[in-house]
N, C-alpha and C positions, 0 to 999 in steps of 0.2 A: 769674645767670651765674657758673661756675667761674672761679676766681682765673686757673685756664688759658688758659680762653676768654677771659677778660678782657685778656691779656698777649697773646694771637696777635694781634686786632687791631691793637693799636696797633706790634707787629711785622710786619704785613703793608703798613700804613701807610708807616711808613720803609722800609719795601723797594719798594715803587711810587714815595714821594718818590725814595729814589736813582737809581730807575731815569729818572725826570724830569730829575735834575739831568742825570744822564748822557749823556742823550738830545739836552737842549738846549747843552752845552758840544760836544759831536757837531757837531750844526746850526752851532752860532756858528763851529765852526775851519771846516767844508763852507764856508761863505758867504766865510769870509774866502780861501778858496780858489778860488771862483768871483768874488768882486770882483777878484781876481789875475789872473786867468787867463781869462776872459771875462765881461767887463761887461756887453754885450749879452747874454748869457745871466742874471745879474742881474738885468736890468731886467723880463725878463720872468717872471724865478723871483717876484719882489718883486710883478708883477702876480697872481700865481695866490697868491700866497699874503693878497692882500687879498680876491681874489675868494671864498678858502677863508673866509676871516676874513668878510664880508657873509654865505655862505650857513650858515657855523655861527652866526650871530648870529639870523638869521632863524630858521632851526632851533624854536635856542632857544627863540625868543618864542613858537613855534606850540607845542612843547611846554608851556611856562610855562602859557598860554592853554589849553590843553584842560587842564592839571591844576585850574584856577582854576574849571573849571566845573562 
């Protein structure tokens, strides 16, 4: 691998990380604007977003498992 190549990656790296960081300080101020400003609307954001969290998790596993085999 070129010294080049070798340096884009981990420059590509910190540019998806930033864009994570970015993404989730985003969400954190949103949510704090939606616990402000409707709650009930919260509660149900807070439901979908576990229900995301169960079917990425399962995902997962089904992936994990077919690589395994």
């Amino acid at each position: 691998m070129s010294k080049a190549a070798s340096q884009r990656l981990p420059n590509a790296l910190i540019k998806v990380i930033d864009l994570l960081v970015e993404s989730r300080i985003r969400i954190d101020a949103l949510e704090q604007i939606l616990v402000k400003t409707n709650p009930v609307a919260y509660e149900l954001y807070l439901g979908a977003i576990e229900s995301l969290q169960a079917q990425k998790a399962a995902e997962v596993k089904q992936v994990l498992s077919q690589m395994v085999r």
